[in-house]
C-alpha positions, 0 to 999 in steps of 0.5 A: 822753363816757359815752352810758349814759341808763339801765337796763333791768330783765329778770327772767324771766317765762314759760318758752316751752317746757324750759328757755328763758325769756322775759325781759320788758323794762321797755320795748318795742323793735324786733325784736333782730338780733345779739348778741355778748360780750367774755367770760362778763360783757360782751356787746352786743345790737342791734336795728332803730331803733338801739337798743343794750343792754349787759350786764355780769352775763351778761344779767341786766341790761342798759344802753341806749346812746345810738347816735347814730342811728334806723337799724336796726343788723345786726351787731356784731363785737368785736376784743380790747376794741373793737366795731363795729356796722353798719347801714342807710345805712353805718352804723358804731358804734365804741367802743374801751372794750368798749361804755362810750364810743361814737362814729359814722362818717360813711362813705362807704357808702350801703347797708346793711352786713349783716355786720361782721368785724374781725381788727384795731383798724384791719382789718375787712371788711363785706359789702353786698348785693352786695360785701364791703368792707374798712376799714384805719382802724377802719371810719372809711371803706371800700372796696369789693374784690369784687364779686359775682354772689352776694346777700351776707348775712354774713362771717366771717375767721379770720384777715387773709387768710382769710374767708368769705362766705355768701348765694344766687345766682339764675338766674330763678326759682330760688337756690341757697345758697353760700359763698365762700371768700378766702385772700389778705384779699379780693383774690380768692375762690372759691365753696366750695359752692353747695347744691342748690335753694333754700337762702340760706346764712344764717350760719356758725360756727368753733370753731377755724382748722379746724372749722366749721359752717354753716346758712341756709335750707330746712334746710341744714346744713353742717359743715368739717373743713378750714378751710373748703376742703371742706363736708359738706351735709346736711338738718336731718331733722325735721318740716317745713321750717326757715329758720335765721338762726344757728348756735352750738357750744360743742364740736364735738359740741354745738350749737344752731340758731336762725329763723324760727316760733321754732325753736330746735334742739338737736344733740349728736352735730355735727348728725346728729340735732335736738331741737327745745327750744321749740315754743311761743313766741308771737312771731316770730323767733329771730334769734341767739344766744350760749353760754357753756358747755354750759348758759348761753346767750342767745338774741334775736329778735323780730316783723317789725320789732318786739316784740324779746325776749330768752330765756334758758336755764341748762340747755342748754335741754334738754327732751323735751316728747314728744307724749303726756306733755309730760315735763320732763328737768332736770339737776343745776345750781346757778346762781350766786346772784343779785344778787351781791354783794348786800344783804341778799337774795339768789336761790338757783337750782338743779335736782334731776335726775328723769333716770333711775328713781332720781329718780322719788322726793323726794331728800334735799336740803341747802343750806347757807350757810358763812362763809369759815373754813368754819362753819356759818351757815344751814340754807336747806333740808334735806329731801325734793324733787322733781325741778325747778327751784326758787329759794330766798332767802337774807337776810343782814340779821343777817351782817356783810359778807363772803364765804360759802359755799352748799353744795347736797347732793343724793344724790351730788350735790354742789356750792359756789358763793361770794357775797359780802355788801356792806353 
């Protein structure tokens, strides 16, 4: 049975700071906790009171899901073209078809499951506050298989045998963040890292079996070379103290970080040194985000509970809003048309440089839209422009339906995209 009730629109309304924008939603929901996609297209988003929103164009668009529930959903796992999702009370949500059809466990668990990882169609592990679970049966029931002095908040397998867990331990009025490590599938674990004072480890990243990265509380920042077994800990050096919910690399030298006060946080050489991209965001929490490639990513959160939003970026969110001249760096980009395939309007998006003193001036600029055999259909721009953003529609009332071609010439720069024409 298709749980699709209806669409919510997003468009970008405020750039917050760089190049990160809000998207307004034409509905208010509870704070967003977890995002996850299939692939560039596909992705879920969940949020408190047991709302879930489905995209299949990358985030521009989003389905609400009927979720059988009101209880506020924590974490989302994918496995080839299944999903679960977890929440208060044992609350399990699966779907076998990428998010179309749904259907909802009555487990046999009575706490909140924080975190999800499923390996398998049918094995996953989960932890509680106090223990990690495992399911054989697709998360229809759960056992509990360890049982910790650590208060868990997250879970992460590589693999059936290998897995991590993160959180703090306690001893009276002082915690420590920690990180404990299985190779046997949850049967035994060892404590890979305890930081020093303060600092709930919060979240963790893989970008391969071998290179890792982690982060949580009071600025911690941790990074493994070895699947895990050894963790180099250092502090996000910036002013002021930062409390991190989530990590994301797309290499091993670029990456973002995202929390409370609604930081988000830029590395490019693997987390020796921070770029704070959004300094002025008006609500709350970042709470998770994903990446694409080195530019497109999408980033939640919201506010004790409430005023979920979304933001988005093309750019990497790259900034440099210095203290003085608030100056804005863009790269050269040209977006994918929007909406694709379309008819008979379409949004053209792209970015002329002003990195470097080349670029201080207007640059010739050319965008021009070719037909398949290549001929030359419209001229939608040939003159000089400042470096920026900036957006320029295209209507097709006058072209049969087809694919085209648009060509953005800027200097030596020069880039083609396709569309497509449906009428």
């Amino acid at each position: 049975m298709k749980k699709i009730i209806f669409i919510v629109h997003l468009f970008f309304m405020t750039i917050v700071s760089g190049q990160w924008y809000v998207k307004e939603l034409d509905k208010t929901y509870a704070s967003f906790n977890d995002i996850e996609f299939f692939n560039e297209d596909v992705g879920i988003v969940v949020s408190d009171s047991g709302y879930i929103l489905r995209t299949t164009n990358s985030g521009q668009e989003w389905l609400e899901i009927n979720s059988f529930t009101e209880e506020d959903l924590s974490a989302i796992s994918f496995y080839e073209n299944s999903v679960w999702i977890s929440g208060d009370n044992g609350t399990i949500i699966y779907s076998t078809d990428m998010g179309l059809n749904w259907q909802m466990f009555s487990t046999n668990i009575e706490e909140k499951i924080l975190d999800i990882s499923f390996v398998g169609e049918e094995l996953g592990f989960g932890v509680t506050l106090n223990s990690v679970l495992k399911t054989t049966n697709s998360g229809a029931a759960w056992s509990n298989i360890h049982s910790s002095d650590a208060l868990y908040n997250s879970i992460s397998f590589l693999d059936d045998n290998i897995g991590f867990a993160t959180g703090e331990i306690t001893t009276g009025s002082n915690f420590n963040g920690i990180i404990d490590k299985t190779t046997d599938g949850g049967e035994t674990w060892t404590r890979v890292v305890t930081t020093p004072e303060g600092g709930t480890i919060t979240s963790m990243f893989f970008l391969d079996d071998t290179l890792g990265f982690a982060t949580g509380l009071d600025s911690h920042f941790l990074k493994t070379s070895d699947g895990g077994n050894t963790w180099l800990h250092s502090y996000v050096e910036m002013k002021g103290q930062y409390e991190f919910e989530d990590i994301f690399f797309v290499s091993e030298q670029l990456g973002w970080l995202v929390g409370w006060n609604s930081v988000i946080l830029n590395t490019t050489d693997g987390g020796e040194t921070w770029t704070n991209q959004i300094s002025e965001l008006p609500i709350g929490y970042v709470t998770a985000l994903h990446f694409f490639d080195q530019n497109n990513g999408i980033a939640i959160g919201g506010d004790d509970g409430a005023n979920g939003f979304v933001l988005a970026t093309s750019n990497g969110g790259i900034t440099s809003l210095h203290d003085g001249d608030k100056t804005l760096l863009y790269p050269f980009t040209l977006e994918q048309n929007y909406p694709n395939p379309f008819n008979p309007s379409t949004n053209i998006k792209f970015t002329i440089s002003n990195v470097g003193d080349e670029y201080i001036r207007p640059l010739q600029t050319k965008l021009i839209v070719y037909d398949i055999l290549g001929r030359e259909v419209k001229i939608l721009l040939n003159k000089p422009m400042h470096g920026g953003n900036h957006n320029i529609e295209f209507n097709g009332t006058s072209l049969p339906s087809g694919i085209y071609f648009y060509k953005l010439t800027v200097g030596s720069f020069i880039q083609t995209r396709k569309m497509v024409l449906l009428k």
